[in-house]
C-alpha positions as CSV (number, residue, x, y, z in Angstrom):
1,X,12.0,-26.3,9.4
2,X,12.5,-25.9,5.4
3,X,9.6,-24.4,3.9
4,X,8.9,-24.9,0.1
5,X,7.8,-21.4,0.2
6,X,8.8,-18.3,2.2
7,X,6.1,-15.3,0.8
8,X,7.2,-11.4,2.1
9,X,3.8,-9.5,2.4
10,X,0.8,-10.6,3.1
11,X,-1.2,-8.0,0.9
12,X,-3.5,-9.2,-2.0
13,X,-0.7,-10.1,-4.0
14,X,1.1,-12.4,-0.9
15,X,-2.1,-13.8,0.2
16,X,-3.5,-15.2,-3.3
17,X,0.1,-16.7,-3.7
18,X,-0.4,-18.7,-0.3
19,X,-3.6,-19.9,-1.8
20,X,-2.3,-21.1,-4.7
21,X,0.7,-22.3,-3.5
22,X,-1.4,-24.2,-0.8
23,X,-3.4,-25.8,-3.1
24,X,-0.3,-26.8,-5.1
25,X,0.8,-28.8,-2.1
26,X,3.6,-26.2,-1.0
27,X,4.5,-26.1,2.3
28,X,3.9,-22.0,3.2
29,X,5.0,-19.1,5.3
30,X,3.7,-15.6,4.8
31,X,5.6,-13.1,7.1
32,X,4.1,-9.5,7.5
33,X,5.3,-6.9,9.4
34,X,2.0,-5.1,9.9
35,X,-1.5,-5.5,9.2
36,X,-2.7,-8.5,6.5
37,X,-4.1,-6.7,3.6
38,X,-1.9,-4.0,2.8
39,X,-3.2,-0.6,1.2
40,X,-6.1,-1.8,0.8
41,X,-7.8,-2.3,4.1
42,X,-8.4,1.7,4.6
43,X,-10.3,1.5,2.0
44,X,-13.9,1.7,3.0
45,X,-15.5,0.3,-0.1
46,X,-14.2,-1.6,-3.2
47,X,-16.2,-1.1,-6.0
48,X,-14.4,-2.3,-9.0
49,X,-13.1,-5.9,-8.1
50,X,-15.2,-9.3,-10.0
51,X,-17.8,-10.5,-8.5
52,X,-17.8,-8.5,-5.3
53,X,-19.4,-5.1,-5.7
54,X,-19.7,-2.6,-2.6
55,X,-17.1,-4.7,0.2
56,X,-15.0,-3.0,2.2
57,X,-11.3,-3.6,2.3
58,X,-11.3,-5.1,5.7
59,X,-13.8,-7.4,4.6
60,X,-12.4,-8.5,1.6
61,X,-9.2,-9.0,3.3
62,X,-10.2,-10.9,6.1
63,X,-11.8,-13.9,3.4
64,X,-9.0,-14.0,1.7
65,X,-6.7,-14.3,4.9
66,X,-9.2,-17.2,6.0
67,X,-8.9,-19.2,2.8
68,X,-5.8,-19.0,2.9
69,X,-5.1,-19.6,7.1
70,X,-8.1,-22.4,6.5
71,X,-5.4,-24.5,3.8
72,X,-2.6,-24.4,6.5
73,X,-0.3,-20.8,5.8
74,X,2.0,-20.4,8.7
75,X,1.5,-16.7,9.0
76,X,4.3,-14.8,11.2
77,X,3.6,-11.3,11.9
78,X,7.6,-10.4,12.1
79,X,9.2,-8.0,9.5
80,X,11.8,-9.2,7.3
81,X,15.2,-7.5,7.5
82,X,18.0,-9.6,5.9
83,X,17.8,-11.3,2.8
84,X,20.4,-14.5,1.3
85,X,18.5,-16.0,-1.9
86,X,21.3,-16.7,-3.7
87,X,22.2,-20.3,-3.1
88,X,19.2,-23.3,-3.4
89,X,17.9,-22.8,-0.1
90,X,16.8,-19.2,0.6
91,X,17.4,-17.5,3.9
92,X,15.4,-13.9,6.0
93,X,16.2,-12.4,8.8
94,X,13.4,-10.8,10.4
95,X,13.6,-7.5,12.7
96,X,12.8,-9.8,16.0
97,X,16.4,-11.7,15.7
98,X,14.3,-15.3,13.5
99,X,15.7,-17.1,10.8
100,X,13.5,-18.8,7.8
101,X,14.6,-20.7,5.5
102,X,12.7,-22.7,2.1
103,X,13.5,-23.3,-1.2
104,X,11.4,-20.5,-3.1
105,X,10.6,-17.0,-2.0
106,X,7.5,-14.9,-3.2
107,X,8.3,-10.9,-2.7
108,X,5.5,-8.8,-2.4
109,X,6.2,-6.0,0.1
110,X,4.0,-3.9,-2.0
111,X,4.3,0.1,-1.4
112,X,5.0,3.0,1.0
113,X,3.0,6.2,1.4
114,X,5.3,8.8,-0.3
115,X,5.6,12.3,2.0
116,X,5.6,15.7,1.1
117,X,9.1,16.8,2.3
118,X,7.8,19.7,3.4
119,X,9.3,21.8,7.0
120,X,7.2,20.5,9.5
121,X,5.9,17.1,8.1
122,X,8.2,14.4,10.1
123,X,7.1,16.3,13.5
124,X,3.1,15.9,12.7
125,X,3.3,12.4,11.7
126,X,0.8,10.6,13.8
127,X,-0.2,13.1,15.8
128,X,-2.2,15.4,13.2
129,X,-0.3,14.1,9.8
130,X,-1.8,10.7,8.5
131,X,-2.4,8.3,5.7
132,X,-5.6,6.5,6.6
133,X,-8.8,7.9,6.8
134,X,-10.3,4.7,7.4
135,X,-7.8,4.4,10.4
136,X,-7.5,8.0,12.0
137,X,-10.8,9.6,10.4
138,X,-13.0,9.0,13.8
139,X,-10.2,11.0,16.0
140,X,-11.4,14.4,14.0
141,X,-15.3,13.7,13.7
142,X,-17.0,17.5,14.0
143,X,-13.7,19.1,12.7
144,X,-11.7,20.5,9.9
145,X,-9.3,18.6,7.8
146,X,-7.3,18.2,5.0
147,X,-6.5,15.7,2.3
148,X,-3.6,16.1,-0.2
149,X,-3.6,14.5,-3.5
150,X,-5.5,14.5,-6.8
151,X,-5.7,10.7,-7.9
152,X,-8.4,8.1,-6.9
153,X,-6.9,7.8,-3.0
154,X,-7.5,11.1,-2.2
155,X,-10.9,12.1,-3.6
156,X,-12.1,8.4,-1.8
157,X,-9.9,9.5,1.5
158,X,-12.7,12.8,1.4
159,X,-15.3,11.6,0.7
160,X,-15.4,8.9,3.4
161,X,-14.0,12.2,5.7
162,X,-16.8,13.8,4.7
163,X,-19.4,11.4,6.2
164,X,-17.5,12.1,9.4
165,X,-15.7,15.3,9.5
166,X,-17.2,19.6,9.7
167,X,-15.4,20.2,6.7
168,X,-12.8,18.4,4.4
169,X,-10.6,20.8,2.3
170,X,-9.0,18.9,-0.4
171,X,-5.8,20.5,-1.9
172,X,-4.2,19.4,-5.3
173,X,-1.1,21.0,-7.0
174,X,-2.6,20.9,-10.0
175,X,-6.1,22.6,-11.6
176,X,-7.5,19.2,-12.8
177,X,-8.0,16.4,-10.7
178,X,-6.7,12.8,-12.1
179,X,-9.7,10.8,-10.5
180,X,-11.7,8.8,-12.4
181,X,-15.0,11.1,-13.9
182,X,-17.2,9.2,-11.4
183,X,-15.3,9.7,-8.4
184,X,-15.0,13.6,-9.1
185,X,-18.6,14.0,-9.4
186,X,-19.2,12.6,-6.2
187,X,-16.5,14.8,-5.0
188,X,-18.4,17.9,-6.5
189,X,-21.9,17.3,-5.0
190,X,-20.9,16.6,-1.6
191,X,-21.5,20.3,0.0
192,X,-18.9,19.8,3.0
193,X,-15.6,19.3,0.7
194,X,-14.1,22.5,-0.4
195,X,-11.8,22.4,-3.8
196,X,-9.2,24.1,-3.2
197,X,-6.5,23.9,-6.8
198,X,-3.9,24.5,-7.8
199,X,-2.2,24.7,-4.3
200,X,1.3,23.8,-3.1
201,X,2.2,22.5,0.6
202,X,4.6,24.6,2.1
203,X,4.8,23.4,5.4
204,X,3.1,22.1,8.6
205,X,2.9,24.2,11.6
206,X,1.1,23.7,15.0
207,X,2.0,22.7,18.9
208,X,2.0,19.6,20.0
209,X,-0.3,18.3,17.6
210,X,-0.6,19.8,14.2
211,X,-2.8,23.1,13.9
212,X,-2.6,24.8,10.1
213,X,-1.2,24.2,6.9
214,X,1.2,26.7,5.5
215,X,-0.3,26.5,1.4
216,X,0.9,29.0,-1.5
217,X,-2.0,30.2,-3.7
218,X,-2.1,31.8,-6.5
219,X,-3.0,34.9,-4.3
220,X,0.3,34.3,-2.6
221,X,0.6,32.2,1.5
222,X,-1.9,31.4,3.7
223,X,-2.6,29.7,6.5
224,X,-5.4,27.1,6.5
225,X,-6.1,26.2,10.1
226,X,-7.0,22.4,10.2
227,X,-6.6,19.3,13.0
228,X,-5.4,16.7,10.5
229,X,-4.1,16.2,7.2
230,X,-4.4,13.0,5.2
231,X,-2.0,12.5,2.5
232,X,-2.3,11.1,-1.1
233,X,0.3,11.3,-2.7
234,X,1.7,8.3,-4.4
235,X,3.5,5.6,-3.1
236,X,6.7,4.4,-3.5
237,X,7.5,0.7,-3.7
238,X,8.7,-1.3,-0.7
239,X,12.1,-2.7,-2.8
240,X,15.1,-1.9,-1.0
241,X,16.0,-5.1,0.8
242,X,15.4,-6.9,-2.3
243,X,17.5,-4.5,-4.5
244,X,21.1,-5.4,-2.7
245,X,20.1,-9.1,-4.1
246,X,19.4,-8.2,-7.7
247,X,20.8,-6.7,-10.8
248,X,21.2,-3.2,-10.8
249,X,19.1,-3.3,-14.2
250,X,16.6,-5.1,-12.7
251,X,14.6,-2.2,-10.7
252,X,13.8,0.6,-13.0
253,X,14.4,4.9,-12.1
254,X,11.6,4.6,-9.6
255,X,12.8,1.8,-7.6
256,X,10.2,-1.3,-8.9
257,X,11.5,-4.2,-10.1
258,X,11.4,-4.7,-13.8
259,X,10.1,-8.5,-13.6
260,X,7.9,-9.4,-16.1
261,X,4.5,-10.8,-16.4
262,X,6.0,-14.2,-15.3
263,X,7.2,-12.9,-12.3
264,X,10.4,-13.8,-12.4
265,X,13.9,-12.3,-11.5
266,X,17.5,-13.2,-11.6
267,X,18.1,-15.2,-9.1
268,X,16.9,-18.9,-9.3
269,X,13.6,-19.3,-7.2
270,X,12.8,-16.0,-6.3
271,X,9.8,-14.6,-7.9
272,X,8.2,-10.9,-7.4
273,X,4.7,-9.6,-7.6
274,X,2.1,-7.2,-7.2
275,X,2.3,-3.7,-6.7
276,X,6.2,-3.4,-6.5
277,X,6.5,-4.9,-9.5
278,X,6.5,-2.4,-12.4
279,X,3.4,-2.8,-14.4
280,X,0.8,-0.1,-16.1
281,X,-2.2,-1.2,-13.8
282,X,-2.3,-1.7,-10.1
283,X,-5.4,-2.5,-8.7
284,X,-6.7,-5.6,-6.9
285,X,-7.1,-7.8,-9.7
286,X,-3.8,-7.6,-10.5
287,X,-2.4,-8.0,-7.6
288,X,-4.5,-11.3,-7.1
289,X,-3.3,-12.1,-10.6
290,X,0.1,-11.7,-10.0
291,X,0.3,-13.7,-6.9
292,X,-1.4,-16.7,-8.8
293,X,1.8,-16.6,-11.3
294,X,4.1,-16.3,-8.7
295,X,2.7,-19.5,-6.8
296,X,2.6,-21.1,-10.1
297,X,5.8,-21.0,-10.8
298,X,7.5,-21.5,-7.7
299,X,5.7,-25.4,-8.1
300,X,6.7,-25.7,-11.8
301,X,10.2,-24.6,-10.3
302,X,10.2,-27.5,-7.0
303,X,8.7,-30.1,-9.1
């Protein structure tokens, strides 16, 4: 079958683009590789998006995968691993061995979680080491943990660990947090997260699952003896298949593409958006916002 549409992710960004696109009268196919929703369905509770105050990410993403399942998306949970956009009709290869083909692609792979690098961090990962409170938090209820990172992600990661965990120590390289005001007061009056700044990571040590946290102070090493540690870090965008088919200049130092507000690229038909496109703000609203332009302009391009 030739689709009209082929959309890579089916985060915010992919899924408001099926809507649109939908309701545009293009036939759609979303593929995702994991779970619908993307980042934000370990989030426990969005505060900050229109019209929906206090709903938590699963929530949220499980509407807007119904409105969009409920107009007809043919959603394949396969990963894409091969990419030909360069002729009129636009080709993936997905992981399981498929082949898709349509006339426009959407790509919003979004982001990865970005790691440490530090000795030990590649043997913890899943079995001590995560990225997901929301996901993992339950498997240390009663016990003591860690969270890395000073931005929004990490101060929400402990404070929904905190409902849940004996203790949450929450390390950042730097004395100042760079969470919003309200977030950090929260942060501050919750008695069972410990501030511990400036800290560095050194490395990850433990068994067979992970046991303590190698940190340099400004007291010099110690070891923090902890069952998990949830990191929040940054994230890196989710670009590399879609790099080998642009312009060089066309993803910046960081790796996300340098589209513009109209979301397009280079290549004739293929469009970008959301949080791998380079942008100053990337929340949920733009996301949304983005895949709306993208959809738009794959039917001013068709028709």
């Amino acid at each position: 079958m030739l689709y009209d549409l082929i959309i890579i992710g089916g985060g915010t960004a992919g899924l408001t683009a099926a809507v649109y696109a939908q309701r545009g009268g293009l036939k759609t196919m979303l593929l995702e590789g994991n779970v619908p929703g993307g980042q934000i369905v370990s989030s426990p509770e969005l505060e900050n998006y229109p019209a929906l105050p206090k709903v938590s990410g699963v929530a949220f993403t499980q509407r807007l995968l119904e409105q969009a399942t409920e107009l007809g998306l043919d959603l394949k949970y396969e990963a894409a691993a091969e990419l030909n956009l360069a002729g009129p009709v636009k080709e993936v290869g997905t992981a399981g061995g498929n082949k898709y083909q349509a006339r426009t692609l959407i790509w919003t792979a979004g982001l990865n979680s970005r790691l440490l690098g530090c000795p030990g961090e590649d043997n913890f990962l899943g079995r001590g080491i995560s990225f997901c409170a929301a996901c993992d938090g339950m498997l240390y209820k009663n016990k003591e943990v860690a969270v890395v990172g000073g931005g929004n992600t990490a101060l929400e990661e402990a404070l929904f660990l905190s409902k849940i965990c004996l203790r949450v120590h929450l390390l950042h390289r730097r004395e100042a947090f760079r969470a919003e005001a309200a977030l950090q007061q929260r942060v501050q009056q919750t008695p069972n997260i410990v501030l511990r700044t400036p800290v560095q990571v050194l490395a990850f040590e433990g068994g067979k699952r992970l046991e303590r946290v190698i940190l340099q102070t400004a007291g010099g090493q110690e070891e923090l003896s902890v069952s998990a540690a949830f990191l929040a870090v940054g994230k890196v965008p989710s670009n590399q298949l879609l790099a080998n088919q642009l312009l060089p200049e066309e993803l910046d130092e960081a790796g996300y593409v340098t589209a513009g507000e109209d979301c397009l690229t280079s290549l004739p038909g293929v469009f970008v958006a959301g949080d791998c496109r380079r942008k100053p703000l990337r929340q949920l609203v733009t996301a949304a916002a983005d895949g709306a332009v993208a959809a738009s302009q794959a039917i001013a391009y068709l028709h």
